[in-house]
C-alpha positions in Angstrom: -4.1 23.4 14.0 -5.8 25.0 11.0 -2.6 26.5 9.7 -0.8 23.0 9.7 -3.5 21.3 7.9 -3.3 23.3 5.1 0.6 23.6 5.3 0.2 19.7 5.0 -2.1 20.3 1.9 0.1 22.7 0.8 3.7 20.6 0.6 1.4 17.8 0.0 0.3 19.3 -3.8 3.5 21.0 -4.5 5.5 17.5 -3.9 3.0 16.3 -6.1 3.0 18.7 -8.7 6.9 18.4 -8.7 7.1 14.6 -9.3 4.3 14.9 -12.4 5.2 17.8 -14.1 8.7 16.3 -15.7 6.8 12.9 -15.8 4.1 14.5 -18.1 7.1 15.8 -20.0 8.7 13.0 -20.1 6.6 10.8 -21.6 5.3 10.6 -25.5 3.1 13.3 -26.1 -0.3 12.2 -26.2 -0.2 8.8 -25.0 -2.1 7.3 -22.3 0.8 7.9 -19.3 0.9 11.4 -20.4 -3.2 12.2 -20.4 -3.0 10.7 -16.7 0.0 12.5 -15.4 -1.5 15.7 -16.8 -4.3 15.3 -15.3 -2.8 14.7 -11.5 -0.6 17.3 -12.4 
């Protein structure tokens, strides 16, 4: 059960990271969108 809770947390951040990453790049340097998404990512 251990192992699938942090499997969970695992895909869980890596989705995460995945989706904001490009977004952060995306975005004007600087502005507010890309301060937030840099900071989730």
């Amino acid at each position: 059960m251990l192992y699938q809770s942090f499997l969970l947390v695992h895909i869980l951040a890596g989705s995460i990271g995945l989706l904001t990453g490009p977004l952060a790049i995306a975005v004007k340097k600087g502005g507010l969108a890309h301060r937030r998404l840099g900071i989730v990512f």
